[in-house]
DRENDO-1510 file (C-alpha; in Angstrom, 1 decimal, always signed):
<recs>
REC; n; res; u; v; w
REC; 1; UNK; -85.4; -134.0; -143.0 .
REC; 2; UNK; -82.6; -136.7; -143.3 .
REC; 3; UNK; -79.3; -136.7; -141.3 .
REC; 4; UNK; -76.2; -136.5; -143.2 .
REC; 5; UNK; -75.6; -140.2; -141.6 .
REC; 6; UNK; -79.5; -141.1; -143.2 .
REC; 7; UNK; -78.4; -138.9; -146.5 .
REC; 8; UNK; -74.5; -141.0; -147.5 .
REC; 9; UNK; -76.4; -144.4; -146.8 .
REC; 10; UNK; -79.0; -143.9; -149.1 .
REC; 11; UNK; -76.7; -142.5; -151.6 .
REC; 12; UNK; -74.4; -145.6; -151.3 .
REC; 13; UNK; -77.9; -147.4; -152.4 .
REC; 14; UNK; -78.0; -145.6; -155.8 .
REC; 15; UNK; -76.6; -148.4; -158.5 .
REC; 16; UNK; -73.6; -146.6; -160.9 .
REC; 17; UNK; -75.0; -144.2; -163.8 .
REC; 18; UNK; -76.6; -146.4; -166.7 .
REC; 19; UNK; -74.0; -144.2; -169.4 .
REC; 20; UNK; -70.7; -144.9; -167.9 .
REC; 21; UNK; -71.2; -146.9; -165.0 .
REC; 22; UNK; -69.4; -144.7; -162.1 .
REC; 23; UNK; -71.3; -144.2; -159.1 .
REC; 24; UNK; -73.3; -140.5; -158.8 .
REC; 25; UNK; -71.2; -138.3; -156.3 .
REC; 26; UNK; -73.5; -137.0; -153.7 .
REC; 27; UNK; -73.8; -133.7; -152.1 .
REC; 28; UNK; -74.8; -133.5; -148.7 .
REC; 29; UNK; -74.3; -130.2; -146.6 .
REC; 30; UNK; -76.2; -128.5; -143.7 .
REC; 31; UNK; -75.6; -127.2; -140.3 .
REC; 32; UNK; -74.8; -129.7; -137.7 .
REC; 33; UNK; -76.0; -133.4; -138.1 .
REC; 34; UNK; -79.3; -132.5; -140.7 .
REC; 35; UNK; -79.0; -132.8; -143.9 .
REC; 36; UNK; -80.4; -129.7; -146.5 .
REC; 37; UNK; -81.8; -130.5; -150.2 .
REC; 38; UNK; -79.5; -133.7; -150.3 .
REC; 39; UNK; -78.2; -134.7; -153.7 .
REC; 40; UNK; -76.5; -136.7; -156.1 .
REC; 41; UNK; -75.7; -136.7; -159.8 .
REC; 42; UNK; -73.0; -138.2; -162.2 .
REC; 43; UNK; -70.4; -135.9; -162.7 .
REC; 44; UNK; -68.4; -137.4; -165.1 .
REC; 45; UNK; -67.9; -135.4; -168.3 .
REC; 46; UNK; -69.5; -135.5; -171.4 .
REC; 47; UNK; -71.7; -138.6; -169.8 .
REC; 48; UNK; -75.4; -138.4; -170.9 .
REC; 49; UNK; -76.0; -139.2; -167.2 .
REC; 50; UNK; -74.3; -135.9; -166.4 .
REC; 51; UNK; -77.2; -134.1; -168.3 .
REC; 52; UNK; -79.7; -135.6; -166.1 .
REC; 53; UNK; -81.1; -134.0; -162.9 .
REC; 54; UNK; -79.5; -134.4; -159.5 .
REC; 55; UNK; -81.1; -137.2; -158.0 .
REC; 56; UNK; -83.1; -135.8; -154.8 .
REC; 57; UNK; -81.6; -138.0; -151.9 .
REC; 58; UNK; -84.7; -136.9; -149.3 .
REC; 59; UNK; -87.2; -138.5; -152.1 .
REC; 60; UNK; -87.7; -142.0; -152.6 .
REC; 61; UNK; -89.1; -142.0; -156.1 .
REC; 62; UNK; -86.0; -140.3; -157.3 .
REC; 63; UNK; -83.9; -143.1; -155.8 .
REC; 64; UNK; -86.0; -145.2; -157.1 .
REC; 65; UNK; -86.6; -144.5; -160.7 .
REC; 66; UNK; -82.3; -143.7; -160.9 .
REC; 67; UNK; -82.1; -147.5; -159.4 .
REC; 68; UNK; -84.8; -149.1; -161.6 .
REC; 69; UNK; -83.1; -150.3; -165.3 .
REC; 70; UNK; -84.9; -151.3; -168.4 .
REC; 71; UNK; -84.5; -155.2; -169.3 .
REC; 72; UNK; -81.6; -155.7; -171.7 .
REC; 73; UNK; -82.2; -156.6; -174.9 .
REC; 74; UNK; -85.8; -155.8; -174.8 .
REC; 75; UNK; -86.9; -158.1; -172.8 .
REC; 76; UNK; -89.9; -157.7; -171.2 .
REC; 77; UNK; -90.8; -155.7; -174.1 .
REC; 78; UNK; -94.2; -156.4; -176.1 .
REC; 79; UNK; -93.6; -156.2; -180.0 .
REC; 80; UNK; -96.3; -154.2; -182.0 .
REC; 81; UNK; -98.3; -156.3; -184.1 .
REC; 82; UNK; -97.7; -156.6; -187.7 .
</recs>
Protein backbone atom coordinates (compact mmCIF):
# COMPACT_ATOMS: atom_id res chain seq x y z
CA UNK A 1 0.00 0.00 0.00
CA UNK A 2 1.42 3.52 -0.98
CA UNK A 3 1.33 6.65 1.29
CA UNK A 4 -0.48 9.56 0.09
CA UNK A 5 3.24 11.23 0.03
CA UNK A 6 4.35 7.86 -2.30
CA UNK A 7 0.63 8.19 -4.16
CA UNK A 8 0.93 12.56 -5.40
CA UNK A 9 4.60 11.84 -6.45
CA UNK A 10 3.84 9.25 -8.75
CA UNK A 11 0.87 10.97 -10.01
CA UNK A 12 3.02 14.13 -10.69
CA UNK A 13 5.07 11.37 -12.97
CA UNK A 14 1.96 10.79 -15.24
CA UNK A 15 2.71 13.03 -18.67
CA UNK A 16 -0.70 15.28 -19.57
CA UNK A 17 -3.63 13.29 -21.34
CA UNK A 18 -2.71 12.46 -25.07
CA UNK A 19 -6.42 14.27 -26.16
CA UNK A 20 -6.12 17.60 -24.63
CA UNK A 21 -2.93 17.70 -23.05
CA UNK A 22 -3.98 18.70 -19.17
CA UNK A 23 -2.51 16.72 -16.65
CA UNK A 24 -4.99 13.71 -15.03
CA UNK A 25 -6.28 14.97 -11.57
CA UNK A 26 -5.60 12.40 -9.03
CA UNK A 27 -7.59 11.07 -6.19
CA UNK A 28 -5.97 9.98 -3.26
CA UNK A 29 -7.91 9.41 0.15
CA UNK A 30 -7.48 7.05 3.08
CA UNK A 31 -7.22 7.18 6.82
CA UNK A 32 -4.13 8.75 8.15
CA UNK A 33 -0.89 8.67 6.07
CA UNK A 34 -1.87 5.30 3.63
CA UNK A 35 -3.15 5.78 0.69
CA UNK A 36 -6.60 3.49 -0.56
CA UNK A 37 -7.27 2.42 -4.32
CA UNK A 38 -5.23 5.62 -5.41
CA UNK A 39 -6.24 7.23 -8.79
CA UNK A 40 -6.06 9.44 -11.49
CA UNK A 41 -8.03 10.19 -14.61
CA UNK A 42 -8.59 13.32 -17.05
CA UNK A 43 -11.41 15.06 -16.08
CA UNK A 44 -11.83 17.43 -18.60
CA UNK A 45 -15.17 17.34 -20.51
CA UNK A 46 -15.97 15.90 -23.51
CA UNK A 47 -11.99 14.70 -23.77
CA UNK A 48 -11.70 11.10 -25.21
CA UNK A 49 -9.13 10.84 -22.34
CA UNK A 50 -12.04 11.41 -19.95
CA UNK A 51 -13.69 8.08 -21.27
CA UNK A 52 -10.74 6.14 -20.40
CA UNK A 53 -10.26 4.32 -17.06
CA UNK A 54 -8.79 5.91 -13.99
CA UNK A 55 -5.31 5.22 -14.05
CA UNK A 56 -4.45 2.87 -10.92
CA UNK A 57 -1.71 4.95 -9.11
CA UNK A 58 -0.58 1.64 -6.76
CA UNK A 59 0.17 -0.19 -10.31
CA UNK A 60 3.04 0.41 -12.32
CA UNK A 61 1.79 -0.90 -15.67
CA UNK A 62 -1.05 1.55 -15.49
CA UNK A 63 1.46 4.39 -15.08
CA UNK A 64 3.22 3.09 -17.44
CA UNK A 65 1.11 2.32 -20.42
CA UNK A 66 -0.74 6.12 -19.68
CA UNK A 67 3.02 7.44 -19.92
CA UNK A 68 4.15 5.47 -22.93
CA UNK A 69 3.05 7.48 -26.48
CA UNK A 70 2.95 6.06 -29.99
CA UNK A 71 5.78 7.69 -32.36
CA UNK A 72 4.29 10.61 -34.28
CA UNK A 73 3.79 10.34 -37.65
CA UNK A 74 4.08 6.73 -37.74
CA UNK A 75 7.26 6.32 -37.15
CA UNK A 76 8.44 3.32 -35.98
CA UNK A 77 5.74 1.87 -37.79
CA UNK A 78 6.25 -1.06 -40.40
CA UNK A 79 4.21 -0.52 -43.63
CA UNK A 80 2.37 -3.75 -45.03
CA UNK A 81 3.71 -4.96 -48.14
CA UNK A 82 2.22 -4.25 -51.32
Amino acid sequence: MLTKEQAHAIAQQLKECPFCGLKPTPRIHGAGDKAVNPSARCVTPDCMGAKMPSINLDVPNDVHGWNTRTPPNGAGHRPESQ
